[in-house]
FIGU-785986 format. One record per residue (C-alpha): residue number from 0; chain; x, y, z. Coordinates in steps of 0.1 Angstrom, whole numbers, plus 5000, padded with zeros to 4 digits. Each point is the difference from the previous one (the first is absolute). Layout:
    k  c     x     y     z
  NUM  A     X     Y     Z
...
END
This chain:
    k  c     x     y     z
    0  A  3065  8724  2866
    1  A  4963  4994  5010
    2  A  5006  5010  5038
    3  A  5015  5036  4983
    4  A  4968  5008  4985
    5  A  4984  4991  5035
    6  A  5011  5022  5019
    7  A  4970  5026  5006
    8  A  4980  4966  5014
    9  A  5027  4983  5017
   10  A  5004  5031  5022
   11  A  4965  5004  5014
   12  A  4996  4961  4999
   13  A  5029  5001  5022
   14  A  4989  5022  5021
   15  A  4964  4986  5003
   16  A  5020  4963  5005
   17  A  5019  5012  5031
   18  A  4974  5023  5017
   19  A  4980  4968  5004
   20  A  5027  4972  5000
   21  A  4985  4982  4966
   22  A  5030  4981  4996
   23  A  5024  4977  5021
   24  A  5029  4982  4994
   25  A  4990  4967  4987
   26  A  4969  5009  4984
   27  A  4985  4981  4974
   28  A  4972  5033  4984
   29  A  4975  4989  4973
   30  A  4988  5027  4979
   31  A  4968  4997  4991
   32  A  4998  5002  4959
   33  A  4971  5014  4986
   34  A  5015  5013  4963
   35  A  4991  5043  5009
   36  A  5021  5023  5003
   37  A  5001  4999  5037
   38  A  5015  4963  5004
   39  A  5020  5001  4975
   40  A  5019  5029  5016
   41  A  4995  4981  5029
   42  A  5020  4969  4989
   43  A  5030  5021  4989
   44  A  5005  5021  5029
   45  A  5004  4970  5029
   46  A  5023  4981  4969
   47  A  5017  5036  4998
   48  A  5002  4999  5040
   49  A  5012  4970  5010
   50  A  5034  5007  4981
   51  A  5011  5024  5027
   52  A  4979  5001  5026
   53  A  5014  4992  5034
   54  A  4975  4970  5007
   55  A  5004  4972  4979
   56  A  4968  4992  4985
   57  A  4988  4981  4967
   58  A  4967  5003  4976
   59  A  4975  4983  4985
   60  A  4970  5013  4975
   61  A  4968  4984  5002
   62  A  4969  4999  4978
   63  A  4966  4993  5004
   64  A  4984  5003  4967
   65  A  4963  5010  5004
   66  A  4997  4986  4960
   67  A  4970  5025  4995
   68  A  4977  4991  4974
   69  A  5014  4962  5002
   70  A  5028  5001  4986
   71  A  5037  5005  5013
   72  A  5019  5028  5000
   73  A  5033  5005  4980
   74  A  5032  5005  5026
   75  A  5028  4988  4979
   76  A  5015  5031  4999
   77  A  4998  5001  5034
   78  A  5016  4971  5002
   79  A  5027  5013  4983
   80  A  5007  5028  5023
   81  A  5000  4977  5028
   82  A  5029  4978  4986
   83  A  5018  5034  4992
   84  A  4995  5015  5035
   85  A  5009  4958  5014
   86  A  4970  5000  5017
   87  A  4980  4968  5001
   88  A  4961  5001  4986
   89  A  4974  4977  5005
   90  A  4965  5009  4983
   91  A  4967  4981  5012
   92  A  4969  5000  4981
   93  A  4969  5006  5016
   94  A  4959  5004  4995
   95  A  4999  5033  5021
   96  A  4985  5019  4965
   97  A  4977  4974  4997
   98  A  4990  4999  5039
   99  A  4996  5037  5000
  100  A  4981  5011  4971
  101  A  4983  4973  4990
  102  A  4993  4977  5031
  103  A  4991  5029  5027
  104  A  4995  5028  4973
  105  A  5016  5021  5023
  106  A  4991  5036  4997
  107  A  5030  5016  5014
  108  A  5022  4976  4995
  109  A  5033  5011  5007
  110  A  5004  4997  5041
  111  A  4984  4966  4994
  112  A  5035  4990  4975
  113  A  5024  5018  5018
  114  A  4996  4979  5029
  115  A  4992  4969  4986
  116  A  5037  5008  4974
  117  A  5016  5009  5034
  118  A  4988  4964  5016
  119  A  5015  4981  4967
  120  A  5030  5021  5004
  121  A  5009  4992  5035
  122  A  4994  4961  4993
  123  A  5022  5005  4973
  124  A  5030  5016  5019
  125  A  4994  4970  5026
  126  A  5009  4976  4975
  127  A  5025  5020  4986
  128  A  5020  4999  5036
  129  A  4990  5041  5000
  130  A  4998  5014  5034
  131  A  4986  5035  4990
  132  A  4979  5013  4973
  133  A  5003  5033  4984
  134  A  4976  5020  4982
  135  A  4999  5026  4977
  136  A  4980  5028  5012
  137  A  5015  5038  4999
  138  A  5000  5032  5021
  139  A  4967  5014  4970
  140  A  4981  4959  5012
  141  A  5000  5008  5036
  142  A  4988  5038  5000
  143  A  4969  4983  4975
  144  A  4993  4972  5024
  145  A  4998  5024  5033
  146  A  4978  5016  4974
  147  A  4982  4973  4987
  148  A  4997  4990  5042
  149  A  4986  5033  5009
  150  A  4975  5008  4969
  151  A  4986  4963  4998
  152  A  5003  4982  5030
  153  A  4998  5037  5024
  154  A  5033  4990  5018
  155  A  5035  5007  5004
  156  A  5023  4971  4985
  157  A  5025  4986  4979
  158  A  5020  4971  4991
  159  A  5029  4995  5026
  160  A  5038  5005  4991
  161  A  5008  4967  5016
  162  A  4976  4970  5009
  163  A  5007  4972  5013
  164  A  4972  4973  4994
  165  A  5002  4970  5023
  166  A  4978  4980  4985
  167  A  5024  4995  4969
  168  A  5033  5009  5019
  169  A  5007  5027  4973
  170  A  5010  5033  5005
  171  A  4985  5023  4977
  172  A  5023  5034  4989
  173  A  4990  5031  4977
  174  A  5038  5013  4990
  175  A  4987  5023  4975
  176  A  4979  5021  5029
  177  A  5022  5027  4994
  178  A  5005  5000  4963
  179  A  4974  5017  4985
  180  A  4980  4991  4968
  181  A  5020  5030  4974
  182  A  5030  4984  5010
  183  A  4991  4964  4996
  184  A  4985  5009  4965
  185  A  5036  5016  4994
  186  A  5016  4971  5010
  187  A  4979  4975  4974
  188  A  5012  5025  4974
  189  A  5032  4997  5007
  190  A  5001  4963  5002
  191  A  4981  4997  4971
  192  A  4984  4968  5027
  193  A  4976  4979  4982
  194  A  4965  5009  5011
  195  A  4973  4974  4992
  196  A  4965  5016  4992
  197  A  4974  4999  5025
  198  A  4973  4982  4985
  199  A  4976  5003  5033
  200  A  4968  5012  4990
  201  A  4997  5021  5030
  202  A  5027  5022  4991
  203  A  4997  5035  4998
  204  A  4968  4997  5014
  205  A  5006  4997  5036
  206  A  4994  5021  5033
  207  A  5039  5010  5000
  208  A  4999  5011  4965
  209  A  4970  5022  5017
  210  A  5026  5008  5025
  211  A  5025  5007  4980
  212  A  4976  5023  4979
  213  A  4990  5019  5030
  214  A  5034  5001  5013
  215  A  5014  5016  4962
  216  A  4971  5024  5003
  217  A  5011  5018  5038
  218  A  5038  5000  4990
  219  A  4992  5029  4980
  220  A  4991  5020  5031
  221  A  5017  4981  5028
  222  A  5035  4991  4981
  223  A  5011  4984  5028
  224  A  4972  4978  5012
  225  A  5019  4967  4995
  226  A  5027  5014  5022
  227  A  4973  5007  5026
  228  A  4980  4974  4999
  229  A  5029  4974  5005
  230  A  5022  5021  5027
  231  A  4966  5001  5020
  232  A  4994  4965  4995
  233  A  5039  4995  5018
  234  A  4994  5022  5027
  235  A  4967  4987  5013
  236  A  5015  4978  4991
  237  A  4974  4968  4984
  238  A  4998  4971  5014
  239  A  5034  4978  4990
  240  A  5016  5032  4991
  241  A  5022  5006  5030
  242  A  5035  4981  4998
  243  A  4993  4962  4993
  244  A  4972  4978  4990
  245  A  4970  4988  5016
  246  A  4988  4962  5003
  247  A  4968  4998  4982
END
């Protein structure tokens, strides 16, 4: 059974899900699809969930494919998974490769398609009759963003847990922000999900791969930075970490 072999996610998912009450009986949670690692897990653990958790809940998986270098990208498999798991998947097409590196020519690129994705995303889970939108990032994506916050921009921030953003009426949730990125890659494995290649032409060359890097290169004398770094980020705690969301 798929839920079996998801146990080391489902537990910290859980845990992350009830400290700040990311589900309620009677919601309808779109999971945003990208074809990584990350959302693929993603999509199993809430189908996983839903089968005993107390709150009745259902799931959607939505795509917004970017179709880098103009052409689309290939989620049939993905598909597949989705009518396995008896979630329902609705792909859109978009220009968002074309608007961002050819168009603007953006030079870091990344922030720019996160929130424009996000924006598609949360018009998509509107139409779908979603009420909440949940996204894949893990404990290892929200020690690199405080990073990326304090390095780049010189302050101290992060994505929120919970957020809910009036202007669309769509709560967005980060289940996995307890699951970190060893065990997610564990979990694919074990799956055997079907990732789809990201064909960005940004990738691998971004400021969280320089994170990342750096990060990799102090783990060797502070083993437990991560640890750290994300129980201080708690205790301060950031803004939209205490227990809840924040309207934004």
């Amino acid at each position: 059974r798929e839920d079996a072999r998801m146990q080391k996610i489902l537990g910290p998912m859980r845990a992350a899900v009830e400290k700040y009450h990311m589900i309620g009986e009677g919601d309808r949670i779109a999971v945003g699809v990208s074809g990584g690692k990350d959302s693929l897990v993603l999509l199993c653990a809430p189908a996983a969930l839903r089968e005993f958790y107390p709150s009745r809940f259902e799931v959607a998986a939505l795509t917004a494919d970017p179709q880098f270098h103009g052409e689309p990208a290939d989620y049939s498999q993905i598909e597949e998974l989705c009518r396995r798991l008896g979630v329902p998947y609705h792909i859109r097409r978009t220009q968002l490769g074309r608007i961002i590196f050819e168009d603007r020519k953006e030079a870091n690129p990344c922030s720019l398609c996160a929130r424009m994705r996000r924006g598609i995303l949360h018009n998509m889970a509107k139409e779908a009759g979603c009420n909440k939108l949940a996204l894949g990032h893990h404990y290892d994506d929200a020690v690199e963003t405080m990073l990326m916050s304090l390095i780049f921009e010189g302050r101290l921030g992060c994505f929120q847990p919970v957020t809910y953003l009036s202007r669309t009426d769509v709560t967005q949730i980060r289940p996995l922000l307890y699951v970190k990125e060893r065990q997610v890659v564990n979990a694919a494995k074990r799956l055997e999900l079907p990732i789809v290649e990201n064909p960005c032409p940004a990738n691998g060359e971004t400021r969280r791969q320089e994170i990342k890097e750096l990060i990799a290169s102090l783990e060797g004398r502070y083993p437990d930075l991560k640890q750290k770094i994300f129980g201080a980020m708690q205790r301060y705690p950031l803004y939209g970490w205490g227990v809840g969301g924040e309207d934004k």
